[in-house]
Legacy VTK file of the C-alpha trace (Angstrom):
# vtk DataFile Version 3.0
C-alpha trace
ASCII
DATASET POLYDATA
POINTS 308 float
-5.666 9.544 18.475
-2.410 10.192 20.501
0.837 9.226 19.415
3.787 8.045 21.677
6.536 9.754 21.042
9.875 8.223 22.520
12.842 10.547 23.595
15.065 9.960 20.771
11.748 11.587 18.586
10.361 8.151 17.185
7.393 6.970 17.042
5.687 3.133 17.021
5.989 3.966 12.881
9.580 5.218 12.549
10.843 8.791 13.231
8.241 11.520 13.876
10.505 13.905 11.584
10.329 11.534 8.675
6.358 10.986 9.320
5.473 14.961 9.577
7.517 15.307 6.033
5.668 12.229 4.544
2.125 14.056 5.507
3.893 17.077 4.248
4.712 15.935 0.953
1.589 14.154 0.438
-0.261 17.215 1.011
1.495 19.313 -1.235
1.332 17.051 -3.707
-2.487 17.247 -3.424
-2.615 20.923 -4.037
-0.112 20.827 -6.926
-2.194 18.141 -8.457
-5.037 20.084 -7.713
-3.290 23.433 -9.179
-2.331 21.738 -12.406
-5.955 20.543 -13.262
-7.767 23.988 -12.260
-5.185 25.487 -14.390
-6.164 23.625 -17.295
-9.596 23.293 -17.045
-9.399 27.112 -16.393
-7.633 27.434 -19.665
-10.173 25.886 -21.838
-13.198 27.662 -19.799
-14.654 29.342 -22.657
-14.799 26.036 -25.103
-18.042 24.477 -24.950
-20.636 22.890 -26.988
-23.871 23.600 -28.769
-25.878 22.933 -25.853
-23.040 25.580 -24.095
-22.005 23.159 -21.699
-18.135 23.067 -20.898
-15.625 20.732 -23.124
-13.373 20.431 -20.417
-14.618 19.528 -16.742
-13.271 17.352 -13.516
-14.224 13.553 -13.650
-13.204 12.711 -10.005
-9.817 10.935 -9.868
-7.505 8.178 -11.143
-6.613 5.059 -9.205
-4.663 5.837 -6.431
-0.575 5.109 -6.395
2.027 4.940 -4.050
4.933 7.039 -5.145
8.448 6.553 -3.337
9.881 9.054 -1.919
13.297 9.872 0.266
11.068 10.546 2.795
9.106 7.223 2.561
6.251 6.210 0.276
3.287 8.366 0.360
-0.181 8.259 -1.955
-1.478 9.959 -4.680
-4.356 10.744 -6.734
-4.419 12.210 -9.870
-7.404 14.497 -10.762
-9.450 13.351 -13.745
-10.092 15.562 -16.649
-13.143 14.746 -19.292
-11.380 16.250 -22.398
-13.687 16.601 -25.257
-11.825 19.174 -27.089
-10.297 19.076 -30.587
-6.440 19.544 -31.435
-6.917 21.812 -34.337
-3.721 20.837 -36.055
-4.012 17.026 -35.793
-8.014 17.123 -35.517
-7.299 14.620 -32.893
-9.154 14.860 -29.269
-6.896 16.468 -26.922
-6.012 14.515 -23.387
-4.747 15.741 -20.313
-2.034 14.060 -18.217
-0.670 15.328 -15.900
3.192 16.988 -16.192
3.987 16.705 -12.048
3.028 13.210 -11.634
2.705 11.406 -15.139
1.311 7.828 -15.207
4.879 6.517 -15.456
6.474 8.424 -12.711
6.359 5.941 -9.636
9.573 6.983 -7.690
11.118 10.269 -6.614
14.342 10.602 -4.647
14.776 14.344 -4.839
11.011 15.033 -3.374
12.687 16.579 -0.554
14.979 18.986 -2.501
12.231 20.132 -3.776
9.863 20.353 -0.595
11.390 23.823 0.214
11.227 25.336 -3.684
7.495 24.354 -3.167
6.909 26.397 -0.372
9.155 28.910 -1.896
6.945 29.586 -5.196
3.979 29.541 -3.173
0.367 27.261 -2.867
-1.323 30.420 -4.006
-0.019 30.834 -7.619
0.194 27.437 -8.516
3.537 28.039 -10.201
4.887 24.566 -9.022
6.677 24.148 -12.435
10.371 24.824 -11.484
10.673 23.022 -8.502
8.777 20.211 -10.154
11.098 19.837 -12.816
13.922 18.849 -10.378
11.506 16.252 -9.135
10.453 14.740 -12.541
14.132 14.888 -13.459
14.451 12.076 -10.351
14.645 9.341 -13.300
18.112 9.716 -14.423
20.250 6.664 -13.926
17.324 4.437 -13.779
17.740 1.386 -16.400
15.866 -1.554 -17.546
16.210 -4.814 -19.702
13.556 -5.023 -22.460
12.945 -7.415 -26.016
12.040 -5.177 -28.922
9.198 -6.243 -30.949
9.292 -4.791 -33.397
6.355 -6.767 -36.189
4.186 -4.865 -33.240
5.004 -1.090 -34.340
2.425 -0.701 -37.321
-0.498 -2.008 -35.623
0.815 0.367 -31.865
2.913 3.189 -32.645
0.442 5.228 -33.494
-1.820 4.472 -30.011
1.244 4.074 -27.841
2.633 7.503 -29.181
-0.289 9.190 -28.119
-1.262 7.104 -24.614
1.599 5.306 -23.153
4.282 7.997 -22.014
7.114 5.699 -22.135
6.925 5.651 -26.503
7.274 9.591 -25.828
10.337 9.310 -23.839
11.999 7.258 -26.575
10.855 3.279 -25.659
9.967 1.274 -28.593
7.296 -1.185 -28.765
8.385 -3.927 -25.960
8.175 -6.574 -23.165
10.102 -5.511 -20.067
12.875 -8.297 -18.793
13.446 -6.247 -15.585
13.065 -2.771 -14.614
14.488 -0.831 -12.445
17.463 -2.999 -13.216
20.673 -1.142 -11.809
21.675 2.304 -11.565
23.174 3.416 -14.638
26.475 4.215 -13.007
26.985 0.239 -12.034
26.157 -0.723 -15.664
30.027 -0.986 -15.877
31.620 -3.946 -18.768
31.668 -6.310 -15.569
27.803 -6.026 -15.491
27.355 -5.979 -19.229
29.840 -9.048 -19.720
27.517 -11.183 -16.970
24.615 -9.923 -18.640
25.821 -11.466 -22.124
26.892 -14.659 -20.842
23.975 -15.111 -18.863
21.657 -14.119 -21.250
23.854 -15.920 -24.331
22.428 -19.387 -22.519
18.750 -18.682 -23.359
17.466 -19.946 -26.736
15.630 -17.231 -28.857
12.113 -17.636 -29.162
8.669 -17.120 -30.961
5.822 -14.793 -29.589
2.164 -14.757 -30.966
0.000 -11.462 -29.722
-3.598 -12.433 -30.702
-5.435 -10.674 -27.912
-5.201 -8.141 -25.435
-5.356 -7.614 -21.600
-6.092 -5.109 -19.175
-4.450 -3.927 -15.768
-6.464 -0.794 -13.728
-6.465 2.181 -16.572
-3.712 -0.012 -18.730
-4.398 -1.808 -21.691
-1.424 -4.064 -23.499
-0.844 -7.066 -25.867
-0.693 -10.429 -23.927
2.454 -12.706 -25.381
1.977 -16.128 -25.776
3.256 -18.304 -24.406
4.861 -15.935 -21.809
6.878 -18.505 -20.473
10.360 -18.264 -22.139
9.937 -13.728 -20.878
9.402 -15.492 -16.976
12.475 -17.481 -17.409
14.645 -14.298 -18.709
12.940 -12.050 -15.594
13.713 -15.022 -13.231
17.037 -15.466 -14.440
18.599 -12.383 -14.259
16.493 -10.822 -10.873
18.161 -14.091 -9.638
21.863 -13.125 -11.035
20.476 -9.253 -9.374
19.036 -9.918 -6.047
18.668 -5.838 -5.558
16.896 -5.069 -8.920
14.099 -7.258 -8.016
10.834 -6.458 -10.868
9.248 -3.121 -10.568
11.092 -2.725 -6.998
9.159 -5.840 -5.290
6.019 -3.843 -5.783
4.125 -6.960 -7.398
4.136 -11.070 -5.993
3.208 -11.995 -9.839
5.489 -10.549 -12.616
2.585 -10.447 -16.083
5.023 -10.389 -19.611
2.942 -7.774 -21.375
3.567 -5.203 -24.242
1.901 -2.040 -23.064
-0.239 0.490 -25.194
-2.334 2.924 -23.398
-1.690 3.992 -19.824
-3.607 6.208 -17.198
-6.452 5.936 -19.504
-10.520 5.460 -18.785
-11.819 2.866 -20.145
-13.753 4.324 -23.096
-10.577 5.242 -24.563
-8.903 1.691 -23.967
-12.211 0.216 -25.303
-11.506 1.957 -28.545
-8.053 0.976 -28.831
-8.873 -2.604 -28.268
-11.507 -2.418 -30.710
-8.779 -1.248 -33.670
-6.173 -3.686 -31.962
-8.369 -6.437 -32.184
-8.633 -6.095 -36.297
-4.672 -6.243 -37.122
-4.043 -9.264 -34.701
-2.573 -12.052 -34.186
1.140 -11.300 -35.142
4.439 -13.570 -34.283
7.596 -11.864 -33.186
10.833 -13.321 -32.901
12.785 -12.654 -29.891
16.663 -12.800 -30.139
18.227 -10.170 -27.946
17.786 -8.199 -24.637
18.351 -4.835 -24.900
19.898 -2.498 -21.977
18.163 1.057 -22.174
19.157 4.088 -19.889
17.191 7.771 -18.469
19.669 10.109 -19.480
16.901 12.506 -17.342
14.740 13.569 -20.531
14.765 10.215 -22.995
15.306 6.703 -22.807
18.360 5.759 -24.591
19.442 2.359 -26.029
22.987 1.181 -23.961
23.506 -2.090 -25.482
21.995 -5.603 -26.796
22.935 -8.836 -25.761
22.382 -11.830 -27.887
20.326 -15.050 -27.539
21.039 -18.061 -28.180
20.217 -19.367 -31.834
LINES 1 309
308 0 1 2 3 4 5 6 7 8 9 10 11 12 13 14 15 16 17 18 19 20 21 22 23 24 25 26 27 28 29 30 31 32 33 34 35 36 37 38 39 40 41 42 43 44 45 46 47 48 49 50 51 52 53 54 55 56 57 58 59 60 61 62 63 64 65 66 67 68 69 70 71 72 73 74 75 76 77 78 79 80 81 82 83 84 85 86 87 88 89 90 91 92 93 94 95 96 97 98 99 100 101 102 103 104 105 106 107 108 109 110 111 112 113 114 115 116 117 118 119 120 121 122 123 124 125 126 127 128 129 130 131 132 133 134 135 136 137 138 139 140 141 142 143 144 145 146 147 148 149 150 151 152 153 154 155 156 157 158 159 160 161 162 163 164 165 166 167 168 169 170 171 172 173 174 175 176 177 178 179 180 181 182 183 184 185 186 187 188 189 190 191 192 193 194 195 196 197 198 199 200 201 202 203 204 205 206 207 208 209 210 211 212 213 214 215 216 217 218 219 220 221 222 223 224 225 226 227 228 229 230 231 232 233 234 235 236 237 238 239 240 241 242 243 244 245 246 247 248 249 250 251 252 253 254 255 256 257 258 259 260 261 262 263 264 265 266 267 268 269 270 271 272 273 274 275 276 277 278 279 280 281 282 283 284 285 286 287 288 289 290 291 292 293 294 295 296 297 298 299 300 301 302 303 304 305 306 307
């Protein structure tokens, strides 16, 4: 199909610069992804079971995900991986997720810093790590507003700390207010002090988790009633007209506490199944709590109080 390109270089769809690096990065993207999995599934080549077939093979491809980019929003696909190797030292089964584009990682405003470092170390040798680590390091500044709850750690820390990658990064188990709320650097005592008085009007509250709920390769702990988490969302992506939830992404906000992500279903069928035996619990909520990417870990900022 021919494109119309206009004399100032745009297109019908925007700049023809910004759409040949979009197709750019989405292709090289594709081949790191690609890299990384060969590179693992080359590593455990030699594992394999009585039968001799391999422990370790390609099972197509996650759910495609739009990642957001300076150059514009391009897709991606994850590889797969059917793991059925053993950790020797936990005796657990080992899972692979990916390290350039983990299940969390949804924006990335250095992509094109790191564009040329890609090129650079080369397609070939699949040595994508140390440009990628500028890219993955794109989440400093970001915040959010979550409620602890905490009566949920013995029945999820152990599941979360092995399948949701934000209990790795140092989140507890939570409900999410708002994220991405504002960049760390406007998180300033004029912010915080609007934050407590707005949030100093809403009454604590009670939260039963008796069953659990599913979003495409997610499974979480459905609050209930959810209502009192809308109001807090509403209330301050109202106060914040620029942090709206999850960047606008979604047209329904779900309240959910999340345990497993980027996971086939077999493995969240399992972790519903143990869930399912240490529910319901009640939690009381009585504080928001600011949290931070200093770039490697999440780290707690502040709390603001309910209302008793």
């Amino acid at each position: 199909m021919l494109t119309v390109v206009n004399e100032d270089s745009s297109t019908r769809d925007g700049s023809l610069v910004d759409k040949i690096v979009r197709e750019g990065a989405r292709r090289l993207l594709a081949a790191a992804l690609e890299a990384e999995v060969n590179s693992y599934i080359a590593e455990f080549a030699g594992e394999r079971n009585r039968s001799g077939r391999c422990l370790v093979v390609r099972n197509g491809y996650h759910q495609s995900r739009s990642v957001t980019t300076a150059a514009g929003t391009v897709e991606a696909r994850v590889p797969r991986v059917n793991d059925k190797c053993v950790d020797g030292a936990t005796g657990e089964r080992k899972r692979f997720s990916s390290v350039i584009l983990p299940p969390w990682c949804r924006k990335s405003p250095k992509i094109v810093e790191v564009l040329p470092l890609l090129y650079l170390h080369g397609l070939t040798s699949g040595d994508f790590v140390p440009a990628l680590e500028q890219l993955l390091g794109s989440s400093a500044g970001q915040t959010g507003l979550i409620v602890r709850i905490p009566d949920a750690e013995p029945a999820v820390r152990a599941w979360r700390g092995r399948f949701d990658p934000s209990a790795r990064a140092g989140v507890p188990a939570h409900v999410t207010v708002l994220f991405p709320f504002l960049d760390e650097s406007r998180t300033d005592s004029c912010v915080c002090s609007a934050l407590a008085d707005a949030l100093g009007k809403h009454r604590a509250f009670d939260l039963q988790f008796e069953s659990c709920g599913r979003f495409p390769e997610v499974l979480y702990l459905a609050p209930v009633p959810d209502t009192q988490l809308r109001r807090l969302t509403e209330m301050v992506a109202d106060r914040w007209p620029e942090a709206p939830p999850y960047g606008g992404k979604f047209t329904e906000v779900v309240p959910h506490l999340t345990i497993a992500d980027g996971q086939d279903d077999a493995v969240l069928d399992e972790i519903e199944t143990d869930l399912l035996s240490k529910l319901p619990f009640t939690s009381r909520v009585s504080s928001v709590d600011l949290m931070a990417h200093d770039g490697a870990k999440w780290q707690w900022r502040a709390s603001f109080a309910l209302r008793e």
